[in-house]
Gaussian input, Z-matrix of N, CA and C with variables (Angstrom, degrees):
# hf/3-21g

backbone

0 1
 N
 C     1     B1
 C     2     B2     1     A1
 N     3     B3     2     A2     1     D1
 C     4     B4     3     A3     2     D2
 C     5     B5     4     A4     3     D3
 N     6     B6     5     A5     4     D4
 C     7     B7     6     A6     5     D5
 C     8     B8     7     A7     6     D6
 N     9     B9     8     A8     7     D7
 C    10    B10     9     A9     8     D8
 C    11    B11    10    A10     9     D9
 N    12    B12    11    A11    10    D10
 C    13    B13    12    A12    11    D11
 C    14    B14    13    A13    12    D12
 N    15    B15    14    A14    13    D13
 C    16    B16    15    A15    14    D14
 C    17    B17    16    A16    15    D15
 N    18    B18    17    A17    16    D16
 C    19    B19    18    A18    17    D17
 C    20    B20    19    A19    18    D18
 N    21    B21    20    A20    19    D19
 C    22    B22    21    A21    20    D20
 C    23    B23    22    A22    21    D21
 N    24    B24    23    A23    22    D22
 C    25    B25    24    A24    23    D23
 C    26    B26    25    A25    24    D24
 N    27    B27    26    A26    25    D25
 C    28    B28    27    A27    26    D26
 C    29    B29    28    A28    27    D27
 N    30    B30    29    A29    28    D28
 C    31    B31    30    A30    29    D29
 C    32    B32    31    A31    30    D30
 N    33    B33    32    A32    31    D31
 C    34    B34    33    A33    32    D32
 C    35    B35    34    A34    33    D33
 N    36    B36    35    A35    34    D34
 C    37    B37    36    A36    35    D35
 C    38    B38    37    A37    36    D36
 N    39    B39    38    A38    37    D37
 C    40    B40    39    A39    38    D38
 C    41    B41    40    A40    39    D39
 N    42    B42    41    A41    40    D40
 C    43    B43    42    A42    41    D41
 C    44    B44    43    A43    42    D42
 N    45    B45    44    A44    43    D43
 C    46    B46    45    A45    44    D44
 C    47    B47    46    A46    45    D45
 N    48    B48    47    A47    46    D46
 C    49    B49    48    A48    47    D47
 C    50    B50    49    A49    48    D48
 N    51    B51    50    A50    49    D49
 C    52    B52    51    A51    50    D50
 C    53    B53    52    A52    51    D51
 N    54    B54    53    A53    52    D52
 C    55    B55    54    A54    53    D53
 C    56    B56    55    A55    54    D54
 N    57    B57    56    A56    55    D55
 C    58    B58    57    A57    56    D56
 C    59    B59    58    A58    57    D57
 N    60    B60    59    A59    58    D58
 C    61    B61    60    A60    59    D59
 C    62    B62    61    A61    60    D60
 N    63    B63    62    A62    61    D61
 C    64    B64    63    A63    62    D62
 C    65    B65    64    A64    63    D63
 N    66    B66    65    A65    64    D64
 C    67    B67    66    A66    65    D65
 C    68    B68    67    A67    66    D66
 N    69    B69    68    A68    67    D67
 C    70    B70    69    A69    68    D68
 C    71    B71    70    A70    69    D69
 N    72    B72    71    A71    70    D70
 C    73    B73    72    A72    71    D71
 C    74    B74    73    A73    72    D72
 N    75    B75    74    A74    73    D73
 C    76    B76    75    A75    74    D74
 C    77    B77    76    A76    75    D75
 N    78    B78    77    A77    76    D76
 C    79    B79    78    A78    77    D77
 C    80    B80    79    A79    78    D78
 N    81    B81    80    A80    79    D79
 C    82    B82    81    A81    80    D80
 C    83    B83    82    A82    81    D81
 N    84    B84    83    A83    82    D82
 C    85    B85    84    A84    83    D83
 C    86    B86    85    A85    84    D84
 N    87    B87    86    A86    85    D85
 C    88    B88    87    A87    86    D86
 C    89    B89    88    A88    87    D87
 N    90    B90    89    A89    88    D88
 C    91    B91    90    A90    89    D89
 C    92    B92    91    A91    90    D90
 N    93    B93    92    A92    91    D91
 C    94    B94    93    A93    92    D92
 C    95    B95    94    A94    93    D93
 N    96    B96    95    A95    94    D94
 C    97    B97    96    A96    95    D95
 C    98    B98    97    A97    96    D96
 N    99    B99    98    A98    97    D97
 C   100   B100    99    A99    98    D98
 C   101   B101   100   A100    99    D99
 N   102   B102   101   A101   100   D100
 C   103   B103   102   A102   101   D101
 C   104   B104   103   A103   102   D102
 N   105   B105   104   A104   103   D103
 C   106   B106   105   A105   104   D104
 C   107   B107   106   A106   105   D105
 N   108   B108   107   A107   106   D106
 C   109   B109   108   A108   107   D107
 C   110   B110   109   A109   108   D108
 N   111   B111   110   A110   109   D109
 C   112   B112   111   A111   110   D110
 C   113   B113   112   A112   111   D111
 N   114   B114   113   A113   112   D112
 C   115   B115   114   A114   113   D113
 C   116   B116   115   A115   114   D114
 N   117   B117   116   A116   115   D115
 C   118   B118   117   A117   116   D116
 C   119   B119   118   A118   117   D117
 N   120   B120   119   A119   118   D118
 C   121   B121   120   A120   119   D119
 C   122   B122   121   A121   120   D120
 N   123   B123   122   A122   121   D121
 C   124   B124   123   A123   122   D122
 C   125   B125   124   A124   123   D123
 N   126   B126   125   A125   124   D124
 C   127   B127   126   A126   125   D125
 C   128   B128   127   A127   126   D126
 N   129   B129   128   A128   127   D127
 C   130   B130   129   A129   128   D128
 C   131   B131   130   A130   129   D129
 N   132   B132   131   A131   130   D130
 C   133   B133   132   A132   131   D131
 C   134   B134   133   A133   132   D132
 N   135   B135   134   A134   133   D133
 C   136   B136   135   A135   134   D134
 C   137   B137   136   A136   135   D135
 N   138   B138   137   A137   136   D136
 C   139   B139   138   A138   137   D137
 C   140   B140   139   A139   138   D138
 N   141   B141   140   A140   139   D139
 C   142   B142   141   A141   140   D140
 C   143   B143   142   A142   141   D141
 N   144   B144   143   A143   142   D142
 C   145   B145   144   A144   143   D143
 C   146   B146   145   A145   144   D144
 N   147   B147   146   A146   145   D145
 C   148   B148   147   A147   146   D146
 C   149   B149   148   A148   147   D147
 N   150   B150   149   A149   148   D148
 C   151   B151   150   A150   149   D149
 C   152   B152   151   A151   150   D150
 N   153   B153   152   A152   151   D151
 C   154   B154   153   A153   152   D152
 C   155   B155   154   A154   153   D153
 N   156   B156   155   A155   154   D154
 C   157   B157   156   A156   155   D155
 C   158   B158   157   A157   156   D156
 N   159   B159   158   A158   157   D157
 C   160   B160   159   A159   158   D158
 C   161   B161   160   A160   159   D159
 N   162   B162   161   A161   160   D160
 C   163   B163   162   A162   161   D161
 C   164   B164   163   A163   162   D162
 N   165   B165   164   A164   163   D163
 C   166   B166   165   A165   164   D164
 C   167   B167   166   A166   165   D165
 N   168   B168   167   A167   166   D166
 C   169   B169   168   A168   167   D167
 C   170   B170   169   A169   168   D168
 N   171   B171   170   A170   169   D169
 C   172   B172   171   A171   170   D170
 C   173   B173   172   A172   171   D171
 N   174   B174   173   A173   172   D172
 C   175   B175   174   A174   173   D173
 C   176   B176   175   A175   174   D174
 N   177   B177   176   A176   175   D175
 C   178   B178   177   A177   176   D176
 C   179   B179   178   A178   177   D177
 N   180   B180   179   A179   178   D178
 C   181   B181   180   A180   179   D179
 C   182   B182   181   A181   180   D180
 N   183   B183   182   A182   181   D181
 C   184   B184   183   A183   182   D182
 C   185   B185   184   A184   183   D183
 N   186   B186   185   A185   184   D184
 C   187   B187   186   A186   185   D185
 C   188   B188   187   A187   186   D186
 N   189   B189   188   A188   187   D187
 C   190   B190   189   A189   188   D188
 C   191   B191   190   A190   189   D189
 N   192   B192   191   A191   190   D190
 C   193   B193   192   A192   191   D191
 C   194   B194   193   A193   192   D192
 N   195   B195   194   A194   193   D193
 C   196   B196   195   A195   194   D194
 C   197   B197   196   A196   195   D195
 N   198   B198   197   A197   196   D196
 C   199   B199   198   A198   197   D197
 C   200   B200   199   A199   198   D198
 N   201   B201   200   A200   199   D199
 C   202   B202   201   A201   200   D200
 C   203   B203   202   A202   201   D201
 N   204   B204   203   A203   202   D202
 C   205   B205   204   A204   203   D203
 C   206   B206   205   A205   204   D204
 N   207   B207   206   A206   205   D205
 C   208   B208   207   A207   206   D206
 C   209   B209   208   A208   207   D207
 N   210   B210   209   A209   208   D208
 C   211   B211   210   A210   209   D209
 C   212   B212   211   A211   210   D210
 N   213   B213   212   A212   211   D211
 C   214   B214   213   A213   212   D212
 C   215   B215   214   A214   213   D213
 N   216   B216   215   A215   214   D214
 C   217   B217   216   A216   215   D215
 C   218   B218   217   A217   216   D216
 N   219   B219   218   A218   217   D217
 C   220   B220   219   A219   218   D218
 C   221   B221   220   A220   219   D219
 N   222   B222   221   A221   220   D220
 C   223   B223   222   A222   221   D221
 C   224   B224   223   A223   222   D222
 N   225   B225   224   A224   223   D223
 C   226   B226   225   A225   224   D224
 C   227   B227   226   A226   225   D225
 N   228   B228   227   A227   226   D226
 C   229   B229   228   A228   227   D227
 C   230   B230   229   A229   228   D228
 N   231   B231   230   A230   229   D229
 C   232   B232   231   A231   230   D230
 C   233   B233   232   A232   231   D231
 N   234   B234   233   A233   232   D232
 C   235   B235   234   A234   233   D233
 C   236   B236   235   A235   234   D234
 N   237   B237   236   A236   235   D235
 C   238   B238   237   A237   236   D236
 C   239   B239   238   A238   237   D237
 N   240   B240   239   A239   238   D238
 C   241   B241   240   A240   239   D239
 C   242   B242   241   A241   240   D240
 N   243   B243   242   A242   241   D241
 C   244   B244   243   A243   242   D242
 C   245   B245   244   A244   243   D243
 N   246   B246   245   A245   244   D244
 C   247   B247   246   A246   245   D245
 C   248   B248   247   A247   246   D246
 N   249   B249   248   A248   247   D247
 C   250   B250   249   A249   248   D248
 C   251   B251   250   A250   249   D249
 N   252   B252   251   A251   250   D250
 C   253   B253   252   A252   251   D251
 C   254   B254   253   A253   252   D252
 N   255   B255   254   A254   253   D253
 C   256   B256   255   A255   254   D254
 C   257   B257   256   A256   255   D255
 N   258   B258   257   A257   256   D256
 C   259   B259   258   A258   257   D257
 C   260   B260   259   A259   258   D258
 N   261   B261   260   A260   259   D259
 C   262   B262   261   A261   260   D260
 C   263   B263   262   A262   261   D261

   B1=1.4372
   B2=1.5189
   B3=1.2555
   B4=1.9284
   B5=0.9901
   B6=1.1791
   B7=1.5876
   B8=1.8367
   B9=1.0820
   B10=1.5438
   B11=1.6177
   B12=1.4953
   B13=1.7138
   B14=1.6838
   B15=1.7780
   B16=0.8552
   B17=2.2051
   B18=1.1947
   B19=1.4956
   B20=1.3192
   B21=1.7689
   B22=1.5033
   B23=1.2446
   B24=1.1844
   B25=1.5149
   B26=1.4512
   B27=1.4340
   B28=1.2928
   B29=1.6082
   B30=1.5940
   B31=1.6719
   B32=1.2741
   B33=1.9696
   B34=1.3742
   B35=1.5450
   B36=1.7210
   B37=1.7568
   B38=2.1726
   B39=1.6082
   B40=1.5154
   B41=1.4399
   B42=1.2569
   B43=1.7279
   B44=1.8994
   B45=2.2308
   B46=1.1391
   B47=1.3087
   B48=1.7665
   B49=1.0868
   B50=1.8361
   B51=0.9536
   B52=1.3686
   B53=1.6528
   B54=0.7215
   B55=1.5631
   B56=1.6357
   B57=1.8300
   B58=1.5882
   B59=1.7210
   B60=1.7551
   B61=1.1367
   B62=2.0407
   B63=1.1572
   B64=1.0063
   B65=1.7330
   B66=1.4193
   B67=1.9266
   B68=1.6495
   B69=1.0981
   B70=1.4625
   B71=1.4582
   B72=1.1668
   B73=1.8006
   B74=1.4287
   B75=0.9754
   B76=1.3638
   B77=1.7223
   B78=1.4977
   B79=1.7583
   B80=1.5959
   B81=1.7927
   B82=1.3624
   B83=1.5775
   B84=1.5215
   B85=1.6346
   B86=1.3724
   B87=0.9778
   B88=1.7573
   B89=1.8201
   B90=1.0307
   B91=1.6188
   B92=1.5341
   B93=1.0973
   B94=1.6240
   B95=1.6431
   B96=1.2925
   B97=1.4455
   B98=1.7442
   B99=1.4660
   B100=1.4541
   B101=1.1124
   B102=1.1282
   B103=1.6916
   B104=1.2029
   B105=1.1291
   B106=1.6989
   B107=1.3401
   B108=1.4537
   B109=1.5385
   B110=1.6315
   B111=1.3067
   B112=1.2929
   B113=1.4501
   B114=1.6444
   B115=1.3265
   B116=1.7448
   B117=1.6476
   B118=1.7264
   B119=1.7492
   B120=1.1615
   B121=1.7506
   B122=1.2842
   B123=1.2315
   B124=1.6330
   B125=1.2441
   B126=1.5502
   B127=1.1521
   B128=1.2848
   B129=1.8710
   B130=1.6569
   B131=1.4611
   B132=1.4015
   B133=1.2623
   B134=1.5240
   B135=1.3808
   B136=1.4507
   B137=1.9147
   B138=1.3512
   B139=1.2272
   B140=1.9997
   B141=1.2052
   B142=1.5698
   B143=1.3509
   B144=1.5156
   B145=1.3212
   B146=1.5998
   B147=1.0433
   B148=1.5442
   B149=1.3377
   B150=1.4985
   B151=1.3634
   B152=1.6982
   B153=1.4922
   B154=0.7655
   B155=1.6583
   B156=1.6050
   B157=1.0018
   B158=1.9992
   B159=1.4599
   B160=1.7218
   B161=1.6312
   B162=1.2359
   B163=1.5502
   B164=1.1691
   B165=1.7908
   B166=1.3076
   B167=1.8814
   B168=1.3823
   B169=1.3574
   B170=1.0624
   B171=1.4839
   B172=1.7016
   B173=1.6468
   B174=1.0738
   B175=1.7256
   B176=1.8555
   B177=1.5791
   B178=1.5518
   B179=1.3289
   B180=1.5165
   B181=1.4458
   B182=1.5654
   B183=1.2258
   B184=2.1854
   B185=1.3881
   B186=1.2592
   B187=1.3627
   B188=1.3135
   B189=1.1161
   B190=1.8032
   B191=2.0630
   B192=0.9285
   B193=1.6821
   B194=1.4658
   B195=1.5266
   B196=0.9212
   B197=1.7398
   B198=1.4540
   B199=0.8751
   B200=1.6737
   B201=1.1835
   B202=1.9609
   B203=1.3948
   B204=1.4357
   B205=1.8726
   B206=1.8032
   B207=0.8901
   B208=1.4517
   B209=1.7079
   B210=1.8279
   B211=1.6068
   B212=1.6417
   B213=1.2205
   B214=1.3678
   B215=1.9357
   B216=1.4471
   B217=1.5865
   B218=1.5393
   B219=1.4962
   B220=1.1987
   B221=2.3184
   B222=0.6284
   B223=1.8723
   B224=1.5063
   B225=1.5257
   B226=1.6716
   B227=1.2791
   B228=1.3754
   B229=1.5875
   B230=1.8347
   B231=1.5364
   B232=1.3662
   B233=1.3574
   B234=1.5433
   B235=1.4183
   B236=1.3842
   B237=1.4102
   B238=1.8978
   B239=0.7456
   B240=1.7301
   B241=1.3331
   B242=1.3056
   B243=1.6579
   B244=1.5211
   B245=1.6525
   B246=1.0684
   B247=1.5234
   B248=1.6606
   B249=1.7663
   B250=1.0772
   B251=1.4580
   B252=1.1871
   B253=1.5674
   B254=1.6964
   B255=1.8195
   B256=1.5542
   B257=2.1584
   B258=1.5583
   B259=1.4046
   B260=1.7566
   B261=1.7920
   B262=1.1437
   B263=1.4177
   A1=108.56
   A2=99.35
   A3=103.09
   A4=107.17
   A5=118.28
   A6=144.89
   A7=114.98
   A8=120.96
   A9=107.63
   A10=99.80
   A11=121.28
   A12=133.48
   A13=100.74
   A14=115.86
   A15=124.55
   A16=120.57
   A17=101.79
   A18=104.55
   A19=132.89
   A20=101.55
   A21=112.10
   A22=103.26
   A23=137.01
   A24=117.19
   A25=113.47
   A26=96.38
   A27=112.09
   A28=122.03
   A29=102.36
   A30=111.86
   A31=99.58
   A32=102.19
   A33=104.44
   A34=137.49
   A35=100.31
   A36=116.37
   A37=97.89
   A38=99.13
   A39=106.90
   A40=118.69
   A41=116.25
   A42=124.26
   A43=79.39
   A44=84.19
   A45=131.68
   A46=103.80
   A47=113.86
   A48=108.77
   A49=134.59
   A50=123.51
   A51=126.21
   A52=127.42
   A53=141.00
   A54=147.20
   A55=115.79
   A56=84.31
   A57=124.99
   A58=109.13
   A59=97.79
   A60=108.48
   A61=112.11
   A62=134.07
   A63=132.09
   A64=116.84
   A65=120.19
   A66=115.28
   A67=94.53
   A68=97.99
   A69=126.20
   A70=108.26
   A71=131.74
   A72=128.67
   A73=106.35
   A74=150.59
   A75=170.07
   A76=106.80
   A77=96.43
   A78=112.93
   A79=108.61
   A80=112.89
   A81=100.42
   A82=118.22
   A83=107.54
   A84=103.46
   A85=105.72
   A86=110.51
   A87=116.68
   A88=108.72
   A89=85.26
   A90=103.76
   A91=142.84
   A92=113.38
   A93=113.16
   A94=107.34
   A95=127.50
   A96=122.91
   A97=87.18
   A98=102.12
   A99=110.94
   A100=143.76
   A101=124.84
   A102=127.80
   A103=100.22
   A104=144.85
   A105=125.82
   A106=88.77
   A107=92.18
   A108=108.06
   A109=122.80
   A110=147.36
   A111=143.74
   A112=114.39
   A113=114.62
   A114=122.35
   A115=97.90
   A116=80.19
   A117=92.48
   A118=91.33
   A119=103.41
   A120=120.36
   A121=100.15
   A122=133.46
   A123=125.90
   A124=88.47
   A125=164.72
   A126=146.15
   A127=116.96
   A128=101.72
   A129=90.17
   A130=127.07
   A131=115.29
   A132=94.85
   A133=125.07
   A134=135.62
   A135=159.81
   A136=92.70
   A137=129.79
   A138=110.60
   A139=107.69
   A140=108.59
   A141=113.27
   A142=115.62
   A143=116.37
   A144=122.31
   A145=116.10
   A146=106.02
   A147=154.91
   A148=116.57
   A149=146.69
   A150=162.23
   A151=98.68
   A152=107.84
   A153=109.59
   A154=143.86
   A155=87.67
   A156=111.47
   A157=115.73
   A158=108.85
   A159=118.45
   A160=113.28
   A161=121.30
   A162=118.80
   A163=114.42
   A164=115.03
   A165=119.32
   A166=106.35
   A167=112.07
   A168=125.73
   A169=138.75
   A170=131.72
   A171=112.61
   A172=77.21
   A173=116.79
   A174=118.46
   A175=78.36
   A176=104.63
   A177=126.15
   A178=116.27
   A179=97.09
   A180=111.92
   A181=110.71
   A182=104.87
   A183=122.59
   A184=104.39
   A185=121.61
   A186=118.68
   A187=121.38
   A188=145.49
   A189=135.21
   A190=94.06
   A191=83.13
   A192=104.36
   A193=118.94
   A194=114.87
   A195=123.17
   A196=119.53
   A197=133.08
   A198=144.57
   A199=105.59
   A200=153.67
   A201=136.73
   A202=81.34
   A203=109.75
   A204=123.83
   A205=120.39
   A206=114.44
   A207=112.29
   A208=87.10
   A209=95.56
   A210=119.24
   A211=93.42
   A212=80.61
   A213=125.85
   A214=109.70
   A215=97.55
   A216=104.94
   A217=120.75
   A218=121.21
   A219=128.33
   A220=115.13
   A221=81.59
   A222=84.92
   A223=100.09
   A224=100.16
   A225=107.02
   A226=101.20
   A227=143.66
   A228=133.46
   A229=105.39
   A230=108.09
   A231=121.78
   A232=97.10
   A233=140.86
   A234=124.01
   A235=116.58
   A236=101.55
   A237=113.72
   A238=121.32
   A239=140.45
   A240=127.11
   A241=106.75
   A242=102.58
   A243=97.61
   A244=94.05
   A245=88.05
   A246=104.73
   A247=127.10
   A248=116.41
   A249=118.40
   A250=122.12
   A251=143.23
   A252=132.10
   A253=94.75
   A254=96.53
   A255=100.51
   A256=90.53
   A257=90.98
   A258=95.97
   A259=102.08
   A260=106.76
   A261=128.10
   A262=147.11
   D1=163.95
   D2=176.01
   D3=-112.41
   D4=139.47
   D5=-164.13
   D6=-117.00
   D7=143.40
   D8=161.51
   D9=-104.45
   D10=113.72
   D11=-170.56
   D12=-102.33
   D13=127.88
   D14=167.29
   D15=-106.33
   D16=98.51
   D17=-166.39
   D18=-75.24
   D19=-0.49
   D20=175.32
   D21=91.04
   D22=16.88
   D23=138.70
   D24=-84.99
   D25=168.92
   D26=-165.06
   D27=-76.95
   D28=114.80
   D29=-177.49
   D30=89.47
   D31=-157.85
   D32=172.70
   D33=-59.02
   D34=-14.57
   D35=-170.75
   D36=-48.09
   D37=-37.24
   D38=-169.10
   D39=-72.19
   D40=5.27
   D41=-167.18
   D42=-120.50
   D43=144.90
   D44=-170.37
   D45=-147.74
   D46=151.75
   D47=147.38
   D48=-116.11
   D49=76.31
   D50=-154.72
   D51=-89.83
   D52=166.86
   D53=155.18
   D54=-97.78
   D55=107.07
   D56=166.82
   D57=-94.49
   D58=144.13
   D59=-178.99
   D60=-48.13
   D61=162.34
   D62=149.03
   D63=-73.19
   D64=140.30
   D65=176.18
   D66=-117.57
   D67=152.83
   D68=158.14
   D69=-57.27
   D70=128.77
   D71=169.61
   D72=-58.56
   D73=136.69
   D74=152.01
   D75=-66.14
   D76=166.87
   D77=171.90
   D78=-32.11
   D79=115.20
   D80=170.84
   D81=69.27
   D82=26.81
   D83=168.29
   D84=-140.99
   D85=-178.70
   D86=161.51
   D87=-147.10
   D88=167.56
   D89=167.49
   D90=-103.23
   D91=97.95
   D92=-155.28
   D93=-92.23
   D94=143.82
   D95=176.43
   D96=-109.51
   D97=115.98
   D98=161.72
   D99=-78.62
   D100=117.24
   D101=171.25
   D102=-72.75
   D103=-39.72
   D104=-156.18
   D105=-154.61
   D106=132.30
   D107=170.25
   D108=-129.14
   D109=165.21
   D110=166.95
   D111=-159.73
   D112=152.23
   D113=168.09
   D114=-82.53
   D115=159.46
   D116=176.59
   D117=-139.59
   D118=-161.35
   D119=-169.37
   D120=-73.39
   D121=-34.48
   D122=-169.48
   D123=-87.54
   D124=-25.59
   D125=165.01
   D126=-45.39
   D127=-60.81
   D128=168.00
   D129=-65.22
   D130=-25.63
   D131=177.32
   D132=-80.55
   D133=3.07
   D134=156.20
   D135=-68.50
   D136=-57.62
   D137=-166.02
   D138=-88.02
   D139=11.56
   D140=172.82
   D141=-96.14
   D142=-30.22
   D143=174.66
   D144=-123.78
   D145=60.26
   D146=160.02
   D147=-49.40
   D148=-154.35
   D149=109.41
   D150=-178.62
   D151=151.74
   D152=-178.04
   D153=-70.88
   D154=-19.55
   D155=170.13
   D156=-67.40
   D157=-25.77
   D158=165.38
   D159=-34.17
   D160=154.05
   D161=139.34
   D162=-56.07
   D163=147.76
   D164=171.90
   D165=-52.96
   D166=161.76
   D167=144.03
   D168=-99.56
   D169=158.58
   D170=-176.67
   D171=-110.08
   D172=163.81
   D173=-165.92
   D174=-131.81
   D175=150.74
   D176=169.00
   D177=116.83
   D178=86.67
   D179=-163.46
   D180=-77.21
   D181=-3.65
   D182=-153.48
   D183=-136.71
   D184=124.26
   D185=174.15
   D186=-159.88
   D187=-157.06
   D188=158.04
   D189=-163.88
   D190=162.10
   D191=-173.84
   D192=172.15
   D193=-154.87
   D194=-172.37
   D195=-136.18
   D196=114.08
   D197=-150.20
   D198=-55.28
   D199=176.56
   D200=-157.64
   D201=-164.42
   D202=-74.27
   D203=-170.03
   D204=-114.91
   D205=148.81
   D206=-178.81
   D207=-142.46
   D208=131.25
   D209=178.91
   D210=-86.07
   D211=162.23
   D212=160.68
   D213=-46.44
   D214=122.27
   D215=-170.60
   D216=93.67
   D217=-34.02
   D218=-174.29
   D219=-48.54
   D220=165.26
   D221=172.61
   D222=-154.52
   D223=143.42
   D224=155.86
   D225=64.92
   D226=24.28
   D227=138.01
   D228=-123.42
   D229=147.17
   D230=-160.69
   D231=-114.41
   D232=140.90
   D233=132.50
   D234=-27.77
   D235=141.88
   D236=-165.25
   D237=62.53
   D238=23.06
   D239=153.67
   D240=-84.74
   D241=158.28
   D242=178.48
   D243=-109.65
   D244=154.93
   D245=-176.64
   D246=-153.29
   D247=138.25
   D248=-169.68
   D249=-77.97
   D250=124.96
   D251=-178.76
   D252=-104.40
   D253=140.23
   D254=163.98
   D255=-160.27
   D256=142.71
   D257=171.02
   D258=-127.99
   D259=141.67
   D260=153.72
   D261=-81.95

């Protein structure tokens, strides 16, 4: 999949766009294939307090799509629902 990757340099110099493996959803997650994605304020503030020495980030806290896989533990979401993602 393609990712937008932030590597801890400073500002935009640290954004990429690359191809990351795809994961399996884990305990209590699922896997959404996105149609629409966006940065919000906690992206930038994840790529301001940065260093390079960090693991990369995949930045895109906001998105909507359609649900693919549902892990283990989950309740009450189906493959093919569509569904909105947003983090605070």
């Amino acid at each position: 999949m393609k990712a937008v990757i932030h590597n801890g340099k400073a500002g935009l110099q640290g954004l990429s766009l690359q191809d990351v493996p795809s994961q399996k959803p884990g305990y209590g997650e699922v896997k959404v294939k996105l149609k629409s994605a966006g940065l919000n304020h906690r992206d930038l503030f994840l790529m301001n307090n940065k260093s390079e020495r960090d693991p990369y980030v995949i930045l895109g806290s906001d998105g909507a799509g359609i649900i693919e896989e549902v892990g283990e533990g989950v309740k009450n979401a189906a493959v093919q629902t569509e569904v909105i993602i947003f983090r605070h």
